[in-house]
C-alpha positions in Angstrom: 8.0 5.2 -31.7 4.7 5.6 -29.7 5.0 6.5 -25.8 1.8 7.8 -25.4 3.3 11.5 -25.2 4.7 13.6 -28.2 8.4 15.4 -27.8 5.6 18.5 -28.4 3.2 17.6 -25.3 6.5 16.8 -23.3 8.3 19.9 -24.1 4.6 22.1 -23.8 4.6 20.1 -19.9 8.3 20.6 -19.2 8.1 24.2 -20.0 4.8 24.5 -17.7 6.7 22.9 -14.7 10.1 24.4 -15.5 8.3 27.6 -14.9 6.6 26.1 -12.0 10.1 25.2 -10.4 11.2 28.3 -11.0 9.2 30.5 -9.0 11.3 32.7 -6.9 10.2 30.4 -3.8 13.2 28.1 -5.2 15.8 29.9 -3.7 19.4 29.9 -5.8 21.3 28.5 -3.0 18.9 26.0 -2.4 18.2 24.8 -6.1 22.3 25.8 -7.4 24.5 24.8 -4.6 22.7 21.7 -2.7 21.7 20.5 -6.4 25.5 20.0 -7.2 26.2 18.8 -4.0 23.6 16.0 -4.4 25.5 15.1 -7.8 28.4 15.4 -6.6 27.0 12.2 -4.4 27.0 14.0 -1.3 25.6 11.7 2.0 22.6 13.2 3.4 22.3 14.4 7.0 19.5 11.5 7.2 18.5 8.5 5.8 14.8 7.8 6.8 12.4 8.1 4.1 8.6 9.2 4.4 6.5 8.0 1.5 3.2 9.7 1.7 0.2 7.9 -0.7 -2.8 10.2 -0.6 -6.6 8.4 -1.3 -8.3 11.0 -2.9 -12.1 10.8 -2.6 -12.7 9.7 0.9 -11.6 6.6 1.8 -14.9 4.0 3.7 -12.7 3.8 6.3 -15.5 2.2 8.3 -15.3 -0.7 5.1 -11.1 -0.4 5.4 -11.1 -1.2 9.2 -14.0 -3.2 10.3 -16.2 -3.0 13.8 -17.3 -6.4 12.3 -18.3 -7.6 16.0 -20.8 -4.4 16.4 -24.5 -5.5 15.3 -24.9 -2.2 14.5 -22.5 -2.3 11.4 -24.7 -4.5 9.6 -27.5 -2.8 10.6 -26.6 0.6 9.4 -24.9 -0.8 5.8 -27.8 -4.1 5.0 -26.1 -4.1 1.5 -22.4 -3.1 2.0 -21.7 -4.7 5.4 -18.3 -7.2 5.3 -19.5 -10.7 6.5 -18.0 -11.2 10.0 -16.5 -14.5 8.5 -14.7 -12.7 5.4 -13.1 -10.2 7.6 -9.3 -10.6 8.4 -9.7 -10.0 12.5 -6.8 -7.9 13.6 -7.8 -7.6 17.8 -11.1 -9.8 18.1 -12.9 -6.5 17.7 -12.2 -4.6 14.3 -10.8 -6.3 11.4 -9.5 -5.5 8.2 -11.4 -6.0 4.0 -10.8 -8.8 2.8 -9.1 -7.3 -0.4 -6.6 -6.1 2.1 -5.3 -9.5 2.9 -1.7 -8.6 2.2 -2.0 -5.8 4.5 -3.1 -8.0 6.6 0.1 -10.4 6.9 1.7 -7.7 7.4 0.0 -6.6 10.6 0.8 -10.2 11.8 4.6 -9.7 10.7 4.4 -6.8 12.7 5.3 -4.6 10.1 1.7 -2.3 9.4 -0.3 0.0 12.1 -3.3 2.0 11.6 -4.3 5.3 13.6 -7.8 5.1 14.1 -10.8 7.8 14.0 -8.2 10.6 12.3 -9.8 13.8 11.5 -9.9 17.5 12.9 -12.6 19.8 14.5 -15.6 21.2 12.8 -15.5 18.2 9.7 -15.6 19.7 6.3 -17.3 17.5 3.7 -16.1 19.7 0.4 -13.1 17.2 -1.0 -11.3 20.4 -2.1 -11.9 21.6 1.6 -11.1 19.0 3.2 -7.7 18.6 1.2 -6.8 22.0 2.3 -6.9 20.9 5.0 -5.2 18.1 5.3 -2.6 19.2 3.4 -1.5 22.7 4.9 -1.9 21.2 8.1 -4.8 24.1 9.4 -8.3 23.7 9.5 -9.0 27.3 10.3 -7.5 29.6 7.5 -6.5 28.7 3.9 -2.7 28.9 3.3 -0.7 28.2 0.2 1.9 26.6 1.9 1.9 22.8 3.0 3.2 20.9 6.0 5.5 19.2 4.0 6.8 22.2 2.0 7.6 23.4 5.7 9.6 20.9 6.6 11.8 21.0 3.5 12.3 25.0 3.9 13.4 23.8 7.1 16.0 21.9 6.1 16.8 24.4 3.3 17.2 26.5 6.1 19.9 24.5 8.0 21.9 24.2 5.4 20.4 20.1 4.6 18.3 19.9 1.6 19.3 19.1 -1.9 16.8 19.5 -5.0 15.3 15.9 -4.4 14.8 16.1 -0.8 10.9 15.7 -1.2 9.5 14.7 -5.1 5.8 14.6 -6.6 4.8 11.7 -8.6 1.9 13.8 -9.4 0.2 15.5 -12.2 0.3 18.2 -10.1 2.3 19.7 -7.6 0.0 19.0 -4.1 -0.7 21.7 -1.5 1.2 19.4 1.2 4.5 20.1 -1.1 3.9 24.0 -1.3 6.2 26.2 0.2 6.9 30.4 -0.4 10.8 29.6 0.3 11.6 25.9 -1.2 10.2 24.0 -3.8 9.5 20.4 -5.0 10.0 19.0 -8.2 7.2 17.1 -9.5 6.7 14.8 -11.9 4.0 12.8 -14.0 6.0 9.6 -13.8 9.5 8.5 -14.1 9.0 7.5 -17.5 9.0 11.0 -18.9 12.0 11.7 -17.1 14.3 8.5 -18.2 12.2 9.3 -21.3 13.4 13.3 -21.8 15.8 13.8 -19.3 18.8 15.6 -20.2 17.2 15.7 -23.7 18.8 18.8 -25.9 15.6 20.7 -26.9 14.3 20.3 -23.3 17.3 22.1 -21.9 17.6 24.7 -24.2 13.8 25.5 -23.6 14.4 26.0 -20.4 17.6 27.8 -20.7 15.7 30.2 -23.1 13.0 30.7 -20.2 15.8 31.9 -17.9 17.3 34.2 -20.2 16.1 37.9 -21.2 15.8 41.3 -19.5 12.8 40.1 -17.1 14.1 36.9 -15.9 14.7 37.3 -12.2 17.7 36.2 -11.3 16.0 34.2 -8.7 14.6 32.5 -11.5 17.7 31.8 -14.0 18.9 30.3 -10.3 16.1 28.2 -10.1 15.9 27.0 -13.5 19.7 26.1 -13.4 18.2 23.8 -10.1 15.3 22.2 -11.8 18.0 21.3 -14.6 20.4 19.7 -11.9 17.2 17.6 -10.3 16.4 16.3 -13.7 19.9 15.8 -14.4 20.6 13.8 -11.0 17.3 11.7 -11.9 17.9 10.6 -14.9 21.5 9.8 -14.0 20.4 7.6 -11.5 16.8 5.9 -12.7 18.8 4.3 -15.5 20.4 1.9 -12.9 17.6 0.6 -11.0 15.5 -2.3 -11.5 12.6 -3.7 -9.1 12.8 -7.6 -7.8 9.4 -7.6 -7.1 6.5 -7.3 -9.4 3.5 -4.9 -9.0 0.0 -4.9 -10.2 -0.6 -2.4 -13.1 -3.5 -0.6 -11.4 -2.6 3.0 -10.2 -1.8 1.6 -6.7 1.4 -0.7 -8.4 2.3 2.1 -11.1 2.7 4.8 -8.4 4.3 2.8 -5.6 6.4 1.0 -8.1 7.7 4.2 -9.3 8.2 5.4 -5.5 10.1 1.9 -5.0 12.3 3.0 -7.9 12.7 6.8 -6.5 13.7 5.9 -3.3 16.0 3.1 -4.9 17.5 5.8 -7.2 18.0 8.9 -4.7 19.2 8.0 -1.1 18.7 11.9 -0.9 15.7 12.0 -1.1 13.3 12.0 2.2 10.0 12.4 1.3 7.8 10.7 -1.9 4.8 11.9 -2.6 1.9 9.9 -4.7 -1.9 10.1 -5.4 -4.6 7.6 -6.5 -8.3 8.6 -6.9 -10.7 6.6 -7.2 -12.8 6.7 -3.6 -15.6 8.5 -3.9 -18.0 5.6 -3.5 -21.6 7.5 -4.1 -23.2 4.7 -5.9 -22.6 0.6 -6.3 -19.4 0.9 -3.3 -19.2 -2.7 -3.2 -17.0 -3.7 -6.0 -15.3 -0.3 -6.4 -14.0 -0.5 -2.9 -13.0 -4.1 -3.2 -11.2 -3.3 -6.2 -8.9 -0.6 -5.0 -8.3 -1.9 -1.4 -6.7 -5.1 -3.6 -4.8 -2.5 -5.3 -3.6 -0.8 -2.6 -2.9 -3.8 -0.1 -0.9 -5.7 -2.8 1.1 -2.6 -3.9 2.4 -1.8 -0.2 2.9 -5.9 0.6 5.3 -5.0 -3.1 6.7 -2.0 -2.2 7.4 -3.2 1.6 9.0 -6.4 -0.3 11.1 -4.5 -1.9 12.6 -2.5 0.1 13.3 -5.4 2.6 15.2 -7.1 0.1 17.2 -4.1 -0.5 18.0 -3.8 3.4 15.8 -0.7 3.5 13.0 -2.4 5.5 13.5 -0.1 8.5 14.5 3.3 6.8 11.4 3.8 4.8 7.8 4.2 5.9 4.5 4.5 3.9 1.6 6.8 5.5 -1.1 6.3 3.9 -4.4 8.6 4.0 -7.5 10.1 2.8 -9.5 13.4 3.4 -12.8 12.0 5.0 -14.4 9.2 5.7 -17.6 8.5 4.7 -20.9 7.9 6.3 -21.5 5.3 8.9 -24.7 4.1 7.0 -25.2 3.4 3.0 -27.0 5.7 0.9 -30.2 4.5 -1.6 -27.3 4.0 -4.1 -25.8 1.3 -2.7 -22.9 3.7 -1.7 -21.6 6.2 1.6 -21.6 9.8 1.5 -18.9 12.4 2.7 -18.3 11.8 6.6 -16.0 12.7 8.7 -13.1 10.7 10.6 -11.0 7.8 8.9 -8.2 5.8 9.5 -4.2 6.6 8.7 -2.5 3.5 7.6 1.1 2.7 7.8 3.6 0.4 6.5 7.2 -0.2 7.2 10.0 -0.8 9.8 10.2 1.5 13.3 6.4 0.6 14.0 4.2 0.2 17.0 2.2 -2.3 14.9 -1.5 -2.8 15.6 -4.4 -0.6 16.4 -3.9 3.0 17.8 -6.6 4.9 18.6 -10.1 4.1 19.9 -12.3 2.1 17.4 -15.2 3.4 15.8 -18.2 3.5 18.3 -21.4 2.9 16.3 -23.1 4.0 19.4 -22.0 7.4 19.6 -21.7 9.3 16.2 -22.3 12.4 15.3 -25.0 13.8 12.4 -24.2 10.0 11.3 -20.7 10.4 11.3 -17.8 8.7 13.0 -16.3 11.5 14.9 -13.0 12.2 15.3 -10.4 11.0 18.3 -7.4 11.7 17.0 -6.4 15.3 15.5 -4.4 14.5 12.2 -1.7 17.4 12.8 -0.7 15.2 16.5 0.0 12.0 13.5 2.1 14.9 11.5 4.0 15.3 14.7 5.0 11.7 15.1 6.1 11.4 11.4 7.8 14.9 11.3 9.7 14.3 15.0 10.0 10.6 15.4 10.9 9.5 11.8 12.2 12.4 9.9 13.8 14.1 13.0 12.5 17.4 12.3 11.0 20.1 14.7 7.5 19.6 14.3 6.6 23.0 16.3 7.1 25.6 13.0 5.6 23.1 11.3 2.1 22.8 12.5 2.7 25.9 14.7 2.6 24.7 17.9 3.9 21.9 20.1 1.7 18.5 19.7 1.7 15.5 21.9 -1.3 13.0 21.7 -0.6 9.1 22.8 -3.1 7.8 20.6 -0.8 9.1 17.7 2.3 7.2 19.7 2.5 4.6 16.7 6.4 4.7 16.3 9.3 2.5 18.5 10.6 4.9 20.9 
């Protein structure tokens, strides 16, 4: 039977991020003992969920949401400027792609926001920069440790985390997830672990890398946890199917499986996906069009479903990208690396609407749209005002900034 993966490749991938999970950074208490608890179908302290869908590239934001009623839009983009009369106007003044027109009913439902001009001082235009960035929440000094792998050592530290308190639907473990003191499990797709899970060769691999004279015993701990967060998955995964139906681009496969995650594991508080894609140098047009649809019909799906499961105002989608691009289009039909985009966000517990001050075409800077609202001050909000965690260790230091006021009081 062909799944487009080998037990070989599975077991060669499982071993990798066995060993991954069990750094010494997955404490024993935290990977043994909350692990069980979770099967042991413990309530969590919380139930709010965070799911976090990173646009890698650089997202046009300036394409995304529209100054359609500036002259200078079509000015500085002849070729890839919106037509005033395809745009979906959300305040008379900036307006939303066409390809996002499910996004767009749900701005009039009341249910989407968008923080605009989000960014940071002193832009850097190097995608792996700029990541940094974004994910370890400083834009002076590197770091190996992300915002979000702070707030679950947080937790970890009071005594409320489980193994599945954040999860990667990644290939790769992000920055944002890193942490010296807790660690995320990660996974390609759910597939491989409804797939493998629990599977006899898998286990005894890993028991085998937890065994021997140089195993840490911080390690044989945290291999017993990353068996336990497999263990819980594919216990639960095997009981959950979607009512709605998503696309089969990358925007439906990854928020379909985040649907089914969050479904699956009312531990868990934090979901992490990635789809590529934006790095519009050349022929923008169609590209763009083509993954906005993907992306405003997955979170229409995903915001479906969780309504219809009575989640509608427990889980919220951030969605973001490292830069924005260039306010004007290159000799390639395309936008180059810029600076300042917009946040989006879907879900219950919203301010919905603009926040932020719209892009002012007028007044950019080395041809970018500058930034107005630091992205740690959005952190903040989603850290204090829906996961109820102390933003202040976090992003190391207190952070208060109206324009990022996008959540119900």
């Amino acid at each position: 039977m062909d799944h487009g993966i080998t037990r070989r490749d599975f077991l060669q991938r499982t071993g990798a991020v066995a060993i991954g999970l069990a750094a010494p950074g997955w404490l024993g208490a935290f990977a043994q003992g909350e692990a069980r608890r979770a099967l042991q179908g413990r309530k969590p302290t919380s139930d709010r969920v965070l799911v976090v869908c990173q646009l890698s590239g650089g997202n046009d934001g300036l394409n995304t949401l529209i100054p359609y009623r500036d002259p200078r839009y079509a000015s500085l983009r002849p070729s890839l400027a919106v037509p005033a009369e395809r745009v979906i106007d959300l305040d008379g003044a900036i307006g939303l792609h066409p390809a996002l027109e499910p996004l767009g009913a749900l701005f009039r439902e009341g249910r989407a926001a968008a923080v605009q001009r989000v960014g940071y001082p002193n832009p850097n235009r190097s995608h792996f920069r700029s990541m940094e960035i974004w994910h370890t929440a400083d834009p002076v000094r590197p770091r190996r440790d992300g915002w979000l792998g702070r707030y679950v050592a947080q937790l970890a530290e009071q005594g409320r985390a489980t193994a599945v308190t954040a999860v990667g639907l990644t290939n790769e473990r992000p920055l944002a997830l890193s942490s010296p003191s807790a660690s995320v499990p990660c996974f390609a797709s759910l597939e491989d672990i409804a797939r493998f899970g629990g599977d006899p060769e898998v286990e005894a691999l890993l028991r085998r890398a937890q065994r021997g004279d140089k195993a840490d015993p911080a390690v044989r701990r945290a291999t017993e946890g990353a068996l336990d967060a497999a263990s819980l998955l594919k216990s639960r995964l095997g009981g959950v199917a979607l009512r709605e139906t998503f696309g089969t681009d990358p925007f439906g496969s990854a928020l379909s499986q985040a649907a089914k995650l969050v479904l699956a594991l009312p531990e868990t508080r934090v979901v992490y996906v990635a789809v590529g894609g934006f790095d519009t140098h050349s022929r923008q047009a169609e590209t763009h069009e083509r993954l906005l649809g993907g992306l405003g019909a997955a979170l229409a799906a995903f915001d479906r479903e969780m309504r219809g499961r009575g989640m509608g105002d427990r889980v919220l989608v951030a969605a973001f990208s490292e830069f924005g691009r260039r306010s004007y289009e290159n000799a390639s039909l395309g936008t180059d690396h810029g600076a300042a985009g917009p946040v989006l966000l879907v879900g219950g517990g919203l301010r919905p609407g603009l926040h932020g001050p719209a892009p002012n075409l007028g007044d950019l800077s080395d041809g970018d749209v500058p930034f107005a609202v630091d992205f740690r001050d959005v952190y903040a909000e989603l850290l204090s005002g829906w996961l109820s965690a102390d933003p202040a260790p976090i992003l190391g230091s207190p952070r208060s900034c109206a324009f990022a006021k996008f959540l119900r009081s």
